[in-house]
C-alpha positions in Angstrom: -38.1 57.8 -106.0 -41.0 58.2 -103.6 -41.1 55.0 -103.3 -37.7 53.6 -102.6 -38.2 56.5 -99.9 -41.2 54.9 -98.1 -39.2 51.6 -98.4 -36.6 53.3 -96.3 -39.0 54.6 -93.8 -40.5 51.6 -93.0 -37.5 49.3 -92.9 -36.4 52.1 -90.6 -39.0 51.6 -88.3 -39.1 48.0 -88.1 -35.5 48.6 -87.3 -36.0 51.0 -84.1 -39.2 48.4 -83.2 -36.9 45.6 -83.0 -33.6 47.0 -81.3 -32.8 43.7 -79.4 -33.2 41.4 -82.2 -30.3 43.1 -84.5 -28.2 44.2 -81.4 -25.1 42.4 -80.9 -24.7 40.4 -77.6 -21.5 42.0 -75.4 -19.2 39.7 -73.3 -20.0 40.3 -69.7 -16.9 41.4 -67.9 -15.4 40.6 -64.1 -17.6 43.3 -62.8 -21.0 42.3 -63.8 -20.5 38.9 -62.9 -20.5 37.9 -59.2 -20.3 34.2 -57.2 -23.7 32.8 -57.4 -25.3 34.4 -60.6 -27.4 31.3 -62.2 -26.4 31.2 -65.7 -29.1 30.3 -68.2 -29.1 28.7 -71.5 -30.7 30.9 -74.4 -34.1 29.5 -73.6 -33.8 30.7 -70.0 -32.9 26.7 -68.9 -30.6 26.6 -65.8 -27.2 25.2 -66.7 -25.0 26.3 -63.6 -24.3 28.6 -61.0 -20.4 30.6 -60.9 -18.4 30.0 -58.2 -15.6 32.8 -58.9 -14.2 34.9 -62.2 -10.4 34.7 -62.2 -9.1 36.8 -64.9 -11.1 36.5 -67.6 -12.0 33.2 -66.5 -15.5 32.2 -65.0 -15.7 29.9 -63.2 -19.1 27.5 -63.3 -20.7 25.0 -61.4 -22.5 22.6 -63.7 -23.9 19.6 -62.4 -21.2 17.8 -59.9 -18.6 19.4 -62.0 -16.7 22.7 -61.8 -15.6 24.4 -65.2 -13.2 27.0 -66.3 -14.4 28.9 -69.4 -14.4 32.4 -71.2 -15.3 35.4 -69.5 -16.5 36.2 -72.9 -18.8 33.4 -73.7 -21.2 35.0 -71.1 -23.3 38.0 -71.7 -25.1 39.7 -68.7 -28.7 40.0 -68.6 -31.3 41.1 -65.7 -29.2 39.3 -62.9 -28.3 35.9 -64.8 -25.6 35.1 -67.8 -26.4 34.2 -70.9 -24.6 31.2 -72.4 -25.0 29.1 -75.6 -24.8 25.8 -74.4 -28.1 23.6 -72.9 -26.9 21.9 -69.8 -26.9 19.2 -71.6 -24.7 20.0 -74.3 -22.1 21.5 -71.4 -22.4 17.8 -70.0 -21.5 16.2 -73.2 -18.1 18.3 -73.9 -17.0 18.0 -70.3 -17.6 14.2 -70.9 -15.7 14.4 -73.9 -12.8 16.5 -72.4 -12.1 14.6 -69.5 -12.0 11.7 -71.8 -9.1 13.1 -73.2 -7.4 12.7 -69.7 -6.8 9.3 -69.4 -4.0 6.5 -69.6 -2.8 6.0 -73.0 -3.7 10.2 -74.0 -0.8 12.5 -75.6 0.1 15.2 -72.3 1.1 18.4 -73.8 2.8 21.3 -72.3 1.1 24.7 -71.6 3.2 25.7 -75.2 1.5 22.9 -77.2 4.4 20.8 -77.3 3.9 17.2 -76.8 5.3 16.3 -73.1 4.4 12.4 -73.1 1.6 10.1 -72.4 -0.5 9.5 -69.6 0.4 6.0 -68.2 -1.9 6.0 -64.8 -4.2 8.6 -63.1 -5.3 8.3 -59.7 -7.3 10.3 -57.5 -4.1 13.0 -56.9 -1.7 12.1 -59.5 -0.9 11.5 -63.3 1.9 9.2 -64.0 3.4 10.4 -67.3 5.8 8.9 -69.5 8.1 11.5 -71.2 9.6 11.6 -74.7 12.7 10.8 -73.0 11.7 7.5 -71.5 11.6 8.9 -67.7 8.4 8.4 -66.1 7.0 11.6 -63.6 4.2 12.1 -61.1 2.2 15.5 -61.6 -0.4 16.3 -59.1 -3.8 15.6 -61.0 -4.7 19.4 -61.0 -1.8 20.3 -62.7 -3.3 18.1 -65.8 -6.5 19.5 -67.6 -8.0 18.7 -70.9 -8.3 20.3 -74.0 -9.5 19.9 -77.8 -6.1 18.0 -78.0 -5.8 16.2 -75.5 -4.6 16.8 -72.1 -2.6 19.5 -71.0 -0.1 20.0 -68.6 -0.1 24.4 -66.7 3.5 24.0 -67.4 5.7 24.1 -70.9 6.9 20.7 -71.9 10.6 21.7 -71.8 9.8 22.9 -68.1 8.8 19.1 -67.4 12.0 17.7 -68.8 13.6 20.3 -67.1 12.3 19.3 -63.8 12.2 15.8 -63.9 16.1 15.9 -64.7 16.7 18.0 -61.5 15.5 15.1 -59.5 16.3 11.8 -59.1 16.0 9.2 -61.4 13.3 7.0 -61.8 9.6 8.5 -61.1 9.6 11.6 -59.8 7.2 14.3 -58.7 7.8 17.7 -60.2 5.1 20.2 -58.9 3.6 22.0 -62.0 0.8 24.5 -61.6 -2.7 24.2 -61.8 -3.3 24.5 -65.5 -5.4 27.4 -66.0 -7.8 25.7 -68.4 -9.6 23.8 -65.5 -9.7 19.9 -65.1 -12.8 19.7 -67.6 -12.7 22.1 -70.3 -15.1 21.5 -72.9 -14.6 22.8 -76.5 -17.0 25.1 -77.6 -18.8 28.2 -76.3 
């Protein structure tokens, strides 16, 4: 009995030593994070600055790249964010995701359903083929990419929708910027 009680005590006290070590990290919100806070990597390794939060959005400058991610893969600490990917391993995913924006990749709609398949990109607009064999013209930031695949800021049946209001042939409807980013890595 004495025992288990000194047990106690001293797991106690290695507990209220070590506060950070069994605390759980909290999601820095739109308030603590401001337009040039470097965010760190959890061995204190630069990986970008933030440009802007827009919702619960930040938005990061990694490299040459912008990114969109979670507010709430960042936690605030002493003037810089926290986040759980290297530089490096940012790098890789937005590698991987804008991958998935090229000709020949499934376009779905902001719902998830399948819109068509990228036939070109250029430097201001994807040429998509829809389901329905018309081919339209989307400006290239209304296209970003996902974990499957690209994705359009628009629902698929908004796409057909428009594309039947204008004329025939390929057409330009003018979807808006899809909210996850142009390179949206999966992940943290």
């Amino acid at each position: 009995m004495k025992r288990n009680r000194l047990v106690r005590l001293a797991i106690g006290a290695a507990l209220a030593a070590a506060p950070l070590a069994f605390s759980a990290a909290v999601a820095a919100t739109p308030a603590e994070v401001k337009p040039g806070m470097q965010v760190v990597d959890p061995s204190g390794g630069a990986v970008g600055t933030v440009t802007g939060v827009k919702g619960d959005t930040l938005i990061l400058k990694a490299g040459t790249h912008e990114v969109q991610l979670p507010l709430a893969s960042f936690t605030a600490n002493q003037g810089k964010l926290l986040f759980g990917m290297t530089a490096a391993q940012l790098e890789a995913a937005m590698a991987s995701a804008r991958a998935s924006v090229a000709a020949g990749a499934n376009v779905y709609g902001s719902d998830g359903m399948l819109a068509g398949t990228i036939e070109s990109i250029d430097d201001s607009l994807v040429t998509i083929k829809l389901a329905s064999g018309a081919s339209v013209r989307v400006p290239r930031s209304g296209v970003s990419a996902s974990d499957k695949g690209a994705v359009l800021g628009i629902t698929a049946a908004k796409l057909d929708e428009l594309a039947t209001q204008t004329s025939a042939g390929t057409t330009t409807p003018q979807p808006q910027a899809a909210d996850a980013g142009t390179d949206t890595p999966k992940g943290k």
